[in-house]
C-alpha positions in Angstrom: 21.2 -21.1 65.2 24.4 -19.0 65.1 25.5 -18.2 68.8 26.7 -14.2 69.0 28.0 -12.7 72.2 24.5 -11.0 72.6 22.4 -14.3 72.4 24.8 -16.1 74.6 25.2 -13.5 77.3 21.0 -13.0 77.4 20.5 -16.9 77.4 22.6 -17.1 80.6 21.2 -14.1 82.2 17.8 -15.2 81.3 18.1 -18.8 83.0 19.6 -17.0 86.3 16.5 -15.2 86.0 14.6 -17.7 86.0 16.2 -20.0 88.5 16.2 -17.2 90.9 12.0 -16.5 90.4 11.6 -20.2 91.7 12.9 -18.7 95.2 9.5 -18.1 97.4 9.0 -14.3 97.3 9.0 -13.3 100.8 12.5 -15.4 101.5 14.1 -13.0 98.5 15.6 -9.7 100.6 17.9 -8.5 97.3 19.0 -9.6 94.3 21.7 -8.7 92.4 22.9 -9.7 88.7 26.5 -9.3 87.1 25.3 -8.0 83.5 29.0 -7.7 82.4 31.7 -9.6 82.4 35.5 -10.5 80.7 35.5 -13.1 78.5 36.4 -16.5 78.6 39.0 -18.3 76.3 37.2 -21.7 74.2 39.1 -22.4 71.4 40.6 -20.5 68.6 39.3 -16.7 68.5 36.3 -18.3 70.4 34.8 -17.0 73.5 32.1 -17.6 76.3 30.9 -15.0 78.3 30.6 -15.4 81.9 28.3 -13.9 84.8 26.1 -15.2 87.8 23.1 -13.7 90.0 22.4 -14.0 93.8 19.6 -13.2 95.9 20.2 -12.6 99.4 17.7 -14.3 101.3 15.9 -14.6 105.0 16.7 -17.5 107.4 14.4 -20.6 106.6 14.6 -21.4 103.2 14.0 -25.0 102.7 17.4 -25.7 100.5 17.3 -29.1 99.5 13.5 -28.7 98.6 14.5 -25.5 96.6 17.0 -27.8 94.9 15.0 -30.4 93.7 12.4 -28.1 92.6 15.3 -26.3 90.4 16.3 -30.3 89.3 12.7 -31.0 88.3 12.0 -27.8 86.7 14.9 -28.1 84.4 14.6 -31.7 84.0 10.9 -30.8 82.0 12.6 -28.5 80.0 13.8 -29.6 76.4 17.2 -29.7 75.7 18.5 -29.2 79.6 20.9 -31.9 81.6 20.5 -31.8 85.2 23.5 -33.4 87.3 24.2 -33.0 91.3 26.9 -32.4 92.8 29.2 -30.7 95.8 30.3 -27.4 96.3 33.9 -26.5 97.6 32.6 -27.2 101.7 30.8 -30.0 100.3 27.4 -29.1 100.3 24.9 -29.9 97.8 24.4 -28.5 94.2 22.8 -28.6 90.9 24.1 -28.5 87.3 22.6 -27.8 84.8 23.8 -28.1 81.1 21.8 -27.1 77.9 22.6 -28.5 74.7 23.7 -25.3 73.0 26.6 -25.3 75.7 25.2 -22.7 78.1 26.2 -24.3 82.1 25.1 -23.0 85.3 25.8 -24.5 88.7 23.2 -23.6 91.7 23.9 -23.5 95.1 23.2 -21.9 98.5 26.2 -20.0 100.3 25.9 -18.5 104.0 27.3 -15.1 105.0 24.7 -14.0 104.2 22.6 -16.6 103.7 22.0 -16.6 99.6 21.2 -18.6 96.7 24.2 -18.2 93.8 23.6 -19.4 90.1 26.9 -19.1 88.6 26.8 -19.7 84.7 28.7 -19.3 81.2 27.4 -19.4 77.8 28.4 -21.5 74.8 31.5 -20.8 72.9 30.9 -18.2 69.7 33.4 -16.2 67.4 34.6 -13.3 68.8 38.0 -12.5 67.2 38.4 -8.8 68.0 38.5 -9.3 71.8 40.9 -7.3 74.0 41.9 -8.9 77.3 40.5 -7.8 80.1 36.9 -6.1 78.3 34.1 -6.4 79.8 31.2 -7.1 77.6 
């Protein structure tokens, strides 16, 4: 399947999505979802877009149980990598890499209290992009 900026920016958004409906409803105050964003350079004229989501949650959320369910959710679905690892103040997060190239990391942040899934999309040809564009 040829990957275009429009099937790699809705397969990113679309697993944020998703990610983010595994939170428990009444622990989700807000959510809010970059649907634009610059591009990033791959190789040549190629591209990847970039964006993430976060919902802004109530005290209480069970984190490491919310990650594993994330790791064994993704772990059922064809074609998905699941990998741990540490964010910047060391605490615990999940990656998760499809075989198309699409990558998002998950992890909790404080101040407020939230749940971040940070991703970018496969590379694709994009050769008329201006610096600085959002898309």
């Amino acid at each position: 399947m040829e990957i275009t900026l429009e099937s790699a920016k809705s397969s990113v958004m679309s697993a944020e999505r998703e990610i983010l409906a595994l939170l428990p409803g009444e622990a989700v105050r807000s959510t809010f979802t970059h649907d634009t964003s610059s591009l990033m350079s791959c190789d040549g004229d190629r591209k990847k877009w970039v964006g993430d989501a976060v919902a802004e949650l109530a005290a209480g959320v069970d984190r490491n149980g919310f990650l594993d369910k994330v790791s064994e959710t993704m772990r059922g679905r064809a074609g998905w990598k699941v990998s741990e690892d540490k964010t910047a103040r060391g605490d615990r997060s999940i990656g998760l890499l499809h075989e198309d190239g699409t990558h998002l990391m998950v992890a909790f942040e404080e101040t407020p209290e939230s749940l971040r899934v940070a991703g970018y999309s496969a590379c694709f040809d994009f050769p008329q992009y201006e610096y600085g564009e959002e898309y």
